[in-house]
C-alpha positions, 0 to 999 in steps of 0.5 A, spaced: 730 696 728 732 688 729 727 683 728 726 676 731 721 669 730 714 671 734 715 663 738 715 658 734 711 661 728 716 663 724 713 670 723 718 675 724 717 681 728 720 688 729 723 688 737 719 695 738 711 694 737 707 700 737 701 699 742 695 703 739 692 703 746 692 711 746 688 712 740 682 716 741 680 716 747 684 714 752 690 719 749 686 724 745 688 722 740 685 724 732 684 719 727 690 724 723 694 724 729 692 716 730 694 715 722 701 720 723 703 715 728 703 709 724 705 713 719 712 714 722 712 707 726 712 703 720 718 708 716 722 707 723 721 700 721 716 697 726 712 691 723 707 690 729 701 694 731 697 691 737 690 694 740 684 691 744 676 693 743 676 696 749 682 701 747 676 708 747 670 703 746 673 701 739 675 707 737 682 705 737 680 698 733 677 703 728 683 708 728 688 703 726 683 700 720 683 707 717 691 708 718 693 701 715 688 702 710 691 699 703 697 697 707 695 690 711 699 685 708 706 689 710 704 688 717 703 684 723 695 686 726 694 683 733 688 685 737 685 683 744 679 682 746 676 679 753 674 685 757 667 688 758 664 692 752 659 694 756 654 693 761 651 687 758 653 681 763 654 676 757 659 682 752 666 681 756 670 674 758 672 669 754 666 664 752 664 662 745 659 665 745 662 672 746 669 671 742 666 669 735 661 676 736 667 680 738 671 678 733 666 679 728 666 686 731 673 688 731 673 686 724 669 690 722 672 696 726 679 694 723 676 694 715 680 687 715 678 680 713 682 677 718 688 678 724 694 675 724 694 675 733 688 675 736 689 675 744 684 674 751 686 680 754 685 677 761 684 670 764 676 668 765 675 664 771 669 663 769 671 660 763 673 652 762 680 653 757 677 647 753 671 652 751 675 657 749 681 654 746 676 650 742 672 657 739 679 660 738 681 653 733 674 654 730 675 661 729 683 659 726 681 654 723 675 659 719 682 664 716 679 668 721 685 669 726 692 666 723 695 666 731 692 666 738 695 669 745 695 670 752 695 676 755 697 678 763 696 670 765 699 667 772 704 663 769 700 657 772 693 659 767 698 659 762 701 652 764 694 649 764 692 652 757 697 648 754 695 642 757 688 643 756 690 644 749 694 637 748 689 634 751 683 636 747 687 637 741 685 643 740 691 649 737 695 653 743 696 659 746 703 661 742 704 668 745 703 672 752 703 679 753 705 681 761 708 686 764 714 688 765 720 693 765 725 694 770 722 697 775 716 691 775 720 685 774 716 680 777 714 675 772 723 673 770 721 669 777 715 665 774 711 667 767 718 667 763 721 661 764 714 658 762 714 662 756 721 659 755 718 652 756 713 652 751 716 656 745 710 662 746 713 669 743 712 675 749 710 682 748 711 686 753 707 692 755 709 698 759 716 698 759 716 704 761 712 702 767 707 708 765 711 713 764 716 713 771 722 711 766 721 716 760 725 721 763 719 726 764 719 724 773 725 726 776 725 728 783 725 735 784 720 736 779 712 736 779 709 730 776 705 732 770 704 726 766 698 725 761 697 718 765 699 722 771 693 725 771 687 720 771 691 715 774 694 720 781 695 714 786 701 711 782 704 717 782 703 719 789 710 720 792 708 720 798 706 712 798 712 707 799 712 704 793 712 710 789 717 713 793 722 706 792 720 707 784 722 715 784 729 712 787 731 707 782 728 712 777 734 717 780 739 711 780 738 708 774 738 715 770 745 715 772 746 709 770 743 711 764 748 717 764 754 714 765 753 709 758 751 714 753 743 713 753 737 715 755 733 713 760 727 711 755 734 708 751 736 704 758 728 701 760 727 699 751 734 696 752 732 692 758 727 688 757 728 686 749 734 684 752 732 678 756 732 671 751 724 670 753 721 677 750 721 678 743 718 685 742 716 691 747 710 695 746 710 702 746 705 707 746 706 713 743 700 719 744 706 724 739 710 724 734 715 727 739 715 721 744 714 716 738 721 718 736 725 718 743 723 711 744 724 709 736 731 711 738 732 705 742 731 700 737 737 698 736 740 699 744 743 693 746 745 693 753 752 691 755 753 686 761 755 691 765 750 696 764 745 690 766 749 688 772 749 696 774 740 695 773 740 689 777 743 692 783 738 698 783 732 693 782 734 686 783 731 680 778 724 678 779 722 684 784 716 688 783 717 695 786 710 696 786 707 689 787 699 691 788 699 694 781 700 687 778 695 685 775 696 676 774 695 675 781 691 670 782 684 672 785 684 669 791 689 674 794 684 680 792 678 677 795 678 673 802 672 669 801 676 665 795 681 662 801 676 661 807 670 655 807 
């Protein structure tokens, strides 16, 4: 396993994290199944477990509380919060009002004191920065966060967050956690270079690009995946943008084939390759796929490998475009751009 600094913390983080997004619901994951995971995550040498409130309705919160139990403070604990809990109007964004309660909640969901990352799990609109910056420095300030972050920021919030910052004088986003994978490479065009700008760790999430680079969808094949089935349309292969996926997937497998790597080898290797991520998030829902992808945890990329993946998806290229989710909402919603 390598390691490098979370931005400009000074924290030393493992390049691979384990994302806890499958435990409970969403992966029918047991808390055994949950435990065995971090378990063998923590042995392959990953010091970061990140997971959000609404992964299963806190479910997940409270399965990685009882896996790290009497084990805390060997590692990094990052959570997310943000996205609706619930129906009550007031139980989502990122007002004050909403954090402080939400952490609490989360807190005690983990069975912890504090956590080292807490992340907005997506951009409030109908939030100022200076509200929520504000009440994330209260909560810093109160032991109950050690750092805070960003997560699926347009690269233009994440810009104003950090002036917003220095102009009140409040602490700072100091990570973001985008997108990003070989066949979704829009942000080296512009969140990237942002968070190279102002120092920020990046944790990447979906560098399988939910399982179309894992190996299991192959032309030719029936597409059987766990994701797959709840989320059919993204894998559609009668749909362009799948189509072009299912192509490069062809492609890169023989990339991969030619360099002595696995598919999961060649799409882990390439996104800790760029100079801005620090570490990608993997989210294992078996033992079995834990280890495949803690394989990669050393793959370094040689120049010609990665200049073989620049000719099949060329840098700064979204293959699926209308799957990026920090698009700005007033291309999703026309009466945001008419008068």
């Amino acid at each position: 396993m390598q390691y490098r600094t979370l931005g400009r913390t000074g924290v030393q983080v493992s390049t691979l994290a384990l994302g806890a997004m499958n435990f409970g619901r969403i992966g029918r994951t047991t808390q055994d199944e949950a435990t065995a995971l971090v378990d063998a995550a923590l042995e392959g040498g990953i010091n970061v477990i990140d997971t959000a409130d609404m992964y299963s309705d806190g479910a997940s919160e409270e399965m990685v509380g009882k896996a790290i139990a009497g084990r805390r403070d060997d590692l990094v604990l990052a959570t997310k919060a943000s996205m609706p809990m619930g129906e009550e109007r007031n139980h989502r964004g990122a007002s004050r009002r909403w954090l402080v309660t939400a952490l609490d909640n989360s807190l005690r969901r983990l069975g912890v004191d504090h956590v080292d990352l807490y992340q907005i799990h997506r951009w409030d609109p109908r939030t100022s920065d200076e509200e929520t910056l504000s009440a994330l420095t209260d909560l810093q300030r109160a032991g109950k966060i050690r750092y805070f972050g960003s997560s699926t920021f347009p690269a233009h919030r994440i810009v104003q967050a950090q002036w917003a910052a220095r102009e009140h004088h409040l602490s700072r986003y100091v990570t973001e956690q985008p997108s990003y994978s070989i066949l979704q490479r829009g942000i080296e065009a512009h969140v990237l270079p942002v968070t190279q700008e102002y120092g920020m760790g990046v944790l990447v999430w979906s560098p399988l690009a939910s399982g179309w680079l894992s190996g299991a969808i192959r032309a030719g094949r029936e597409i059987t995946t766990h994701r797959s089935a709840f989320m059919p349309e993204r894998f559609d292969t009668a749909l362009p943008a799948n189509r072009a996926r299912l192509d490069a997937v062809e492609r890169l497998a023989e990339v991969a084939d030619e360099a002595g790597l696995t598919l999961i080898q060649l799409a882990l290797g390439f996104v800790t390759a760029h100079p801005a991520v620090t570490s990608a998030l993997i989210g294992p829902r078996t033992p079995e796929h834990l280890h495949a992808q803690l394989a990669a945890a050393d793959t370094v990329l040689s120049a010609d490998v990665l200049d073989a993946i620049d000719a099949i998806v060329a840098p700064g290229v979204d293959l699926a475009p209308d799957e990026k989710h920090d698009t700005p909402p007033a291309l999703l919603d026309p009466a945001l751009r008419r008068r």
